[in-house]
FIBA-730694 format. One record per residue (C-alpha): residue in three letters; x, y, z. Coordinates in nm, 4 decimals, decimal comma. Layout:
residues N
+-----+----------+----------+----------+
: res :       c1 :       c2 :       c3 :
+-----+----------+----------+----------+
: ala :        X :        Y :        Z :
...
+-----+----------+----------+----------+
***
This chain:
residues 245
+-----+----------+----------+----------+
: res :       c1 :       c2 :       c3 :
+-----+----------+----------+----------+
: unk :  17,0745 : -11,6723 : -15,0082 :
: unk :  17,3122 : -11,4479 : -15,1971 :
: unk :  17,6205 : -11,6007 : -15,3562 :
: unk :  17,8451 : -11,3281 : -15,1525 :
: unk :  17,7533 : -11,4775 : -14,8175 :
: unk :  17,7540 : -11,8499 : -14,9142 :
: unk :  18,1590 : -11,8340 : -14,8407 :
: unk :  18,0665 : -11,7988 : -14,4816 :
: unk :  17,8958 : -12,1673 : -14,4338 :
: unk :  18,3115 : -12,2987 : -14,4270 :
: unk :  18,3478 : -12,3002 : -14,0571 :
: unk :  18,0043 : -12,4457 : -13,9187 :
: unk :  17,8561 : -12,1302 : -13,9665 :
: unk :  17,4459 : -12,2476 : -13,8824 :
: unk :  17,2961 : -12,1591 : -14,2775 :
: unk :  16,9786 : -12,0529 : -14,1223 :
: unk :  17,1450 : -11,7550 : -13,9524 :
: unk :  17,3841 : -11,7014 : -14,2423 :
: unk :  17,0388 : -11,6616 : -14,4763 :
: unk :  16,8499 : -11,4557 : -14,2518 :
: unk :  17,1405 : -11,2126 : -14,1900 :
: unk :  17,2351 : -11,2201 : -14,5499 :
: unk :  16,8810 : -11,0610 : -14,6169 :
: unk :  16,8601 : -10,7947 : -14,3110 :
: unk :  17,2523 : -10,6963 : -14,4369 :
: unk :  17,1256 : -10,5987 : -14,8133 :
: unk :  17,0011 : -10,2729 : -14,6720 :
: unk :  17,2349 : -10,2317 : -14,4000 :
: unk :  17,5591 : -10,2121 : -14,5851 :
: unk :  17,6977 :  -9,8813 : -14,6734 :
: unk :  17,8443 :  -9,7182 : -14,9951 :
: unk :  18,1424 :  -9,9411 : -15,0759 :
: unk :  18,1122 : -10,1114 : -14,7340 :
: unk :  18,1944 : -10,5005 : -14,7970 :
: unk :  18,1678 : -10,8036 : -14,5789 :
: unk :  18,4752 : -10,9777 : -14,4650 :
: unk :  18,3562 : -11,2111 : -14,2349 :
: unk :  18,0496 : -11,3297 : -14,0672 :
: unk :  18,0740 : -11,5333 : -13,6971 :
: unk :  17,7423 : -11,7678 : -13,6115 :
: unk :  17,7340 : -11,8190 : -13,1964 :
: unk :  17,7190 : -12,2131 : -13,1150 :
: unk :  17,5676 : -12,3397 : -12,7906 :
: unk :  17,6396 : -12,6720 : -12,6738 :
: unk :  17,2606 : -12,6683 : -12,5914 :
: unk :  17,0737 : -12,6498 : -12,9009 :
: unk :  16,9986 : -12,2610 : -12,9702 :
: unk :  16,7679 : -12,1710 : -13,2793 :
: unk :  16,8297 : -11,7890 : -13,2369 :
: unk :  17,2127 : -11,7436 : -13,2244 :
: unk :  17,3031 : -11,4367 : -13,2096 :
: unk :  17,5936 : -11,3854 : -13,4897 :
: unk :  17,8944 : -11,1078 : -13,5293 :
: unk :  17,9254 : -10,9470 : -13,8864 :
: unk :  18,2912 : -10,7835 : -13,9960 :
: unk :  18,3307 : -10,5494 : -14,3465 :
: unk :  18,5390 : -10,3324 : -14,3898 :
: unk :  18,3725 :  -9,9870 : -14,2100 :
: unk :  18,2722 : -10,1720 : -13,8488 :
: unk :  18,1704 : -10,4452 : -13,6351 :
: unk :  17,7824 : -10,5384 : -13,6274 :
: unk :  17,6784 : -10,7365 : -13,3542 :
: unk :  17,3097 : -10,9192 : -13,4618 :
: unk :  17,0825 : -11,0252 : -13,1843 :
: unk :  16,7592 : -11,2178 : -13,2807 :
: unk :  16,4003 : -11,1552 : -13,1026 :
: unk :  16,0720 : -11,2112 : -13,0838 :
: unk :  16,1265 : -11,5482 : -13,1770 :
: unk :  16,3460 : -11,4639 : -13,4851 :
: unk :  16,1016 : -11,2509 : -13,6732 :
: unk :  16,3158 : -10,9180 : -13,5401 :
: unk :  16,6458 : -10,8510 : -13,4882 :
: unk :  16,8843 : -10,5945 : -13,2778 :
: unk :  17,1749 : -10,4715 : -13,4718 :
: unk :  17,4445 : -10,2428 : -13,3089 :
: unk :  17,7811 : -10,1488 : -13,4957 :
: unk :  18,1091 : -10,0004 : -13,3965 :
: unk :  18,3052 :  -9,8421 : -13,6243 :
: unk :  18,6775 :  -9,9374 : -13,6653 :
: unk :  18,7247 :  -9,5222 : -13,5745 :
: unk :  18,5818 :  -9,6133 : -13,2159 :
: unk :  18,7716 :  -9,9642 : -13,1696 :
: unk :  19,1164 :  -9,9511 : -12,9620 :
: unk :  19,1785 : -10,3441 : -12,9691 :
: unk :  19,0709 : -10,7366 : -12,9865 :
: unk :  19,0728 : -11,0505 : -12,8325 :
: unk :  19,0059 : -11,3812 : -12,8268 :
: unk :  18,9953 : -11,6731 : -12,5874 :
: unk :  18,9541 : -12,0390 : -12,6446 :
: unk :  18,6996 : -12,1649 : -12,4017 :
: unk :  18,6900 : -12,5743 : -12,4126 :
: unk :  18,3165 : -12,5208 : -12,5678 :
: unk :  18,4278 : -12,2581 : -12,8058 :
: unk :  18,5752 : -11,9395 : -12,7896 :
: unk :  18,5042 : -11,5782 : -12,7052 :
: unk :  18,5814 : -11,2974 : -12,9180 :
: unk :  18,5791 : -10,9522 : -12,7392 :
: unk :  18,6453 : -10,5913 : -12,8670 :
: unk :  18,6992 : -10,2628 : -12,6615 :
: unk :  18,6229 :  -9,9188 : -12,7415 :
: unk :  18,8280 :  -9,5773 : -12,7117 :
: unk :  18,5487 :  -9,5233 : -12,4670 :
: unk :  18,6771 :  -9,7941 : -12,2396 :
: unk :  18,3454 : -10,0316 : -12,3629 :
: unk :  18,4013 : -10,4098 : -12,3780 :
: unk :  18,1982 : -10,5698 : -12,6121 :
: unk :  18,2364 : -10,9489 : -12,6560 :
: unk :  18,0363 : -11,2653 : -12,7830 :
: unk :  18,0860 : -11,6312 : -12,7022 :
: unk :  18,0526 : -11,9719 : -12,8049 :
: unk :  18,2143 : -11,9126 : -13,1448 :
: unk :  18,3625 : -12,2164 : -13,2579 :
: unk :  18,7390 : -12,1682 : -13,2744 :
: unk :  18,8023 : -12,1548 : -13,5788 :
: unk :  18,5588 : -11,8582 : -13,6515 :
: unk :  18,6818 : -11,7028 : -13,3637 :
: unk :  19,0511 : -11,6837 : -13,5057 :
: unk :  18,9286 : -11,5424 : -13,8287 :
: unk :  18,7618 : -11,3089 : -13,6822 :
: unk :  19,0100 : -11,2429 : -13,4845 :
: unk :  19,2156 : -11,1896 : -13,7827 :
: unk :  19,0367 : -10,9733 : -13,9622 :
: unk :  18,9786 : -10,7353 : -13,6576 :
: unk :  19,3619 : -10,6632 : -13,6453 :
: unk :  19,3906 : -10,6125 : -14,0112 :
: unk :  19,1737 : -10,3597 : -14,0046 :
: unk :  19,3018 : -10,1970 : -13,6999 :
: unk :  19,6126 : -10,1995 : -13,9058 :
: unk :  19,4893 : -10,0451 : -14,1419 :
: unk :  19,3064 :  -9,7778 : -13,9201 :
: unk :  19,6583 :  -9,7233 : -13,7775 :
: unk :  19,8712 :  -9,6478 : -14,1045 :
: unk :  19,6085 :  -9,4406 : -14,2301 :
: unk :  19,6379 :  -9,2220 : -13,9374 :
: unk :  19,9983 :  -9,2329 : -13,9024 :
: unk :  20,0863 :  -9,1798 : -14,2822 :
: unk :  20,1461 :  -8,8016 : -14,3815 :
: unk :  19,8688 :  -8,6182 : -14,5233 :
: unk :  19,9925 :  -8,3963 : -14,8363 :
: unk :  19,7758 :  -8,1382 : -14,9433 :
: unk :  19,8336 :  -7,9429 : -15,2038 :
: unk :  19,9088 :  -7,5771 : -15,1531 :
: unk :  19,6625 :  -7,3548 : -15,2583 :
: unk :  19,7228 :  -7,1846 : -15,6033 :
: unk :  19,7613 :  -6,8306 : -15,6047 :
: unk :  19,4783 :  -6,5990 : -15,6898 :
: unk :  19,5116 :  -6,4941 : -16,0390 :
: unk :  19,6291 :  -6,1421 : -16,0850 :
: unk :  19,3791 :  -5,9571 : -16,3582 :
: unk :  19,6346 :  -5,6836 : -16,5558 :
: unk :  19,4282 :  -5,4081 : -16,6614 :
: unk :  19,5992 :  -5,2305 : -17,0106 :
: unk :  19,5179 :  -4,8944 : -16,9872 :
: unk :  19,4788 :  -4,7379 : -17,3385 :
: unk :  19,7357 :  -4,5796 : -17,4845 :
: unk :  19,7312 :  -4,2325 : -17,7360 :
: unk :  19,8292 :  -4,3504 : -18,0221 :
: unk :  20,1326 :  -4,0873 : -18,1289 :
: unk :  20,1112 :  -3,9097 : -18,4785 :
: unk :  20,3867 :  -3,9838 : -18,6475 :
: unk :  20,5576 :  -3,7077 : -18,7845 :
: unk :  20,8068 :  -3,6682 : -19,0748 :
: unk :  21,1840 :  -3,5337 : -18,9574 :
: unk :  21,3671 :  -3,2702 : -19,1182 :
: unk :  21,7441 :  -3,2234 : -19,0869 :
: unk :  21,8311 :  -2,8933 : -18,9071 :
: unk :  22,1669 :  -2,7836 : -18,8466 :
: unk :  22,0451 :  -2,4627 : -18,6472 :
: unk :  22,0035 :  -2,5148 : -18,2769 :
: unk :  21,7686 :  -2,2574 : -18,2543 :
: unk :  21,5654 :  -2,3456 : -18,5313 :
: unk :  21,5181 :  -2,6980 : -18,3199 :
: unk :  21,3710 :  -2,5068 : -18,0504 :
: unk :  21,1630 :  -2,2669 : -18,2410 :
: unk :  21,0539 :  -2,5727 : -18,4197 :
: unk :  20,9339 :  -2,8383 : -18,1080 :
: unk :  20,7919 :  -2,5154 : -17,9440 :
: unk :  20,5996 :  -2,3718 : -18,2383 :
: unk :  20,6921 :  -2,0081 : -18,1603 :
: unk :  20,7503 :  -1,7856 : -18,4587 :
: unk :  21,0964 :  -1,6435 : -18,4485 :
: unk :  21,0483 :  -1,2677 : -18,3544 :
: unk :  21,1504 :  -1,0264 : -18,6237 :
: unk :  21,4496 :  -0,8110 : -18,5197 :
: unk :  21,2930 :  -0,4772 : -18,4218 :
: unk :  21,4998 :  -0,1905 : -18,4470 :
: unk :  21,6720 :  -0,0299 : -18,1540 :
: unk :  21,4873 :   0,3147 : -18,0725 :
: unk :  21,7906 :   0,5875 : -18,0785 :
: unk :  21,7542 :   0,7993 : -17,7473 :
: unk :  21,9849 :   1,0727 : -17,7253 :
: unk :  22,2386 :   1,0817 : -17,4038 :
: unk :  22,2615 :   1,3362 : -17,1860 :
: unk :  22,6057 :   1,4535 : -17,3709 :
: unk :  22,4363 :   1,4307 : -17,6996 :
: unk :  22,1674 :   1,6775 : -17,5831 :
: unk :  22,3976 :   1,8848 : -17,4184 :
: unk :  22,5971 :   1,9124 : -17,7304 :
: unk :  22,3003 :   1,9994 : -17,9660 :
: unk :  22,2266 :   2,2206 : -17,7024 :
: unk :  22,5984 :   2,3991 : -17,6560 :
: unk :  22,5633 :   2,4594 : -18,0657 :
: unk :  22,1907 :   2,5843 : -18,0782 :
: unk :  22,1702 :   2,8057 : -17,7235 :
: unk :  22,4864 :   2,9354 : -17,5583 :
: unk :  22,4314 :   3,2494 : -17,7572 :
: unk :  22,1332 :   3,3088 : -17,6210 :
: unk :  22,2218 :   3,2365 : -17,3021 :
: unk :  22,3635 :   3,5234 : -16,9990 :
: unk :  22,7434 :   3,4971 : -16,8487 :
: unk :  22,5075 :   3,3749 : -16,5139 :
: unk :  22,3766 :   3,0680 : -16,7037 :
: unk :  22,6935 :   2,9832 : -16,9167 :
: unk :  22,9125 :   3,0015 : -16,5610 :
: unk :  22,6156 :   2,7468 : -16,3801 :
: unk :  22,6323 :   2,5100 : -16,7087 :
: unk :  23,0202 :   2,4677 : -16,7061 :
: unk :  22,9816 :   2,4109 : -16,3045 :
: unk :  22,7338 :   2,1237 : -16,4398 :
: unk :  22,9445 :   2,0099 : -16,6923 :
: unk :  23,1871 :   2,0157 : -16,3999 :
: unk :  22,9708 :   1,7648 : -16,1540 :
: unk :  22,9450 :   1,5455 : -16,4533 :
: unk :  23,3279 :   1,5302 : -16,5139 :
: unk :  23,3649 :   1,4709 : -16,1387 :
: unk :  23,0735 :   1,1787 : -16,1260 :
: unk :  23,2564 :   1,0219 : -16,4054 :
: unk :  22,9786 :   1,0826 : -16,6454 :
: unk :  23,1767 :   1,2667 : -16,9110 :
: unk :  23,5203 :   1,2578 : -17,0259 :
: unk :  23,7958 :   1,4717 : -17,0011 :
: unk :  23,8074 :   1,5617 : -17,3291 :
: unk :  23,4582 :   1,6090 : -17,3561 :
: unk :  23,4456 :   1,8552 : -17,0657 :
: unk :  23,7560 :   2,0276 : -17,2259 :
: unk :  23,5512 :   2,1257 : -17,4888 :
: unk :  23,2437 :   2,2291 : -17,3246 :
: unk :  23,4582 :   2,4983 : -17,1658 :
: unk :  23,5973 :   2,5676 : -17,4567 :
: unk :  23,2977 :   2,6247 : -17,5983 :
: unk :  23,1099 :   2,8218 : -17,3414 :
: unk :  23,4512 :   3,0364 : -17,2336 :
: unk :  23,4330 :   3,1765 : -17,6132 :
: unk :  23,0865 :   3,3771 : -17,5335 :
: unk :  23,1955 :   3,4811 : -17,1917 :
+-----+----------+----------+----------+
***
């Protein structure tokens, strides 16, 4: 028998059941599932399979010996499915019953009293347990935000360029714009119409008839009305063409 089950032969637990569920419980018991107590049935008639109640820490195993002891029936509750316990001194023992959320009653008796009250026990620190688990807040932790990926797009490097000081406005914008300054292009002379008519009153009234000069000093006339020429200057047109009439 393993030393972890010898600590349940305190409360005239029968050693032949505690050894033969000790070995069937090796490679029953879960990851991190531990025993807490172990209940051996007692008949006042004398009983050499007794069936036997097993408590850890996940459930409630119920063992049930047959065929003579060479077999055995195990059923488990976990302490998920179990809504309460009870116990009830009998004057030949007591009985130890569980229910289920499923309104199941599950009970054993003949467990000699004090087994019974440990068992007992144990049952309703774990449904303790069970019930400040559930009850207790469950913090999780928010979820982190996605990381943002920052793409650098590349940047033109810029030429540096040496600076001049320049006082001349315009010279700044010829400069930044890179358009030559326009050489100063000399004003084509176009004669007015007085100029003309002058060069003409010195070069052809003599050649002209009385009929012509009279129809150019009506012209010169219009022009003084339209405010084209001056007084003066029509003063001495008519000067002018009144000395060959």
């Amino acid at each position: 028998m393993k030393e972890q089950f010898k600590k349940f032969l305190n409360e005239e637990q029968d050693p032949k059941a505690i050894e033969k569920i000790s070995a069937k419980l090796s490679d029953l018991l879960m990851k991190n599932e531990e025993v807490g107590y172990i209940g051996v049935q007692k008949k006042p008639a004398l009983t050499v399979f007794p069936d036997s109640i097993v408590l850890t820490n996940k459930r409630i195993i119920i063992c049930k010996p047959k065929n003579l002891g060479l077999s055995m029936d195990f059923t488990d509750y976990p302490w998920s499915l179990i809504s309460a316990a009870f116990v009830k001194e009998n004057i030949l023992g007591s009985e130890f019953s569980f229910t289920t959320n499923t309104d199941l009653t599950i009970s054993i008796d003949y467990i000699p009293k004090i087994q019974a009250r440990k068992i007992y026990t144990f049952a309703k620190e774990q449904l303790e347990l069970l019930k400040e688990a559930i009850a207790a807040p469950v913090f999780t932790a928010s979820p982190e935000p996605a990381p943002v990926q920052y793409t650098e797009e590349p940047v033109d490097e810029i030429e540096e360029v040496e600076t001049e000081e320049v006082t001349d406005f315009a010279e700044i914008i010829n400069h930044s714009l890179h358009v030559p300054e326009p050489e100063p292009q000399p004003e084509p002379v176009t004669a007015t119409p007085v100029a003309e008519e002058k060069q003409e009153t010195k070069t052809g009234l003599a050649a002209l008839s009385k009929e012509e000069l009279f129809e150019k000093l009506q012209n010169y006339k219009k022009l003084l009305d339209n405010g084209l020429i001056l007084q003066g200057e029509y003063d001495a047109y008519k000067k002018e063409i009144l000395a060959y009439l």
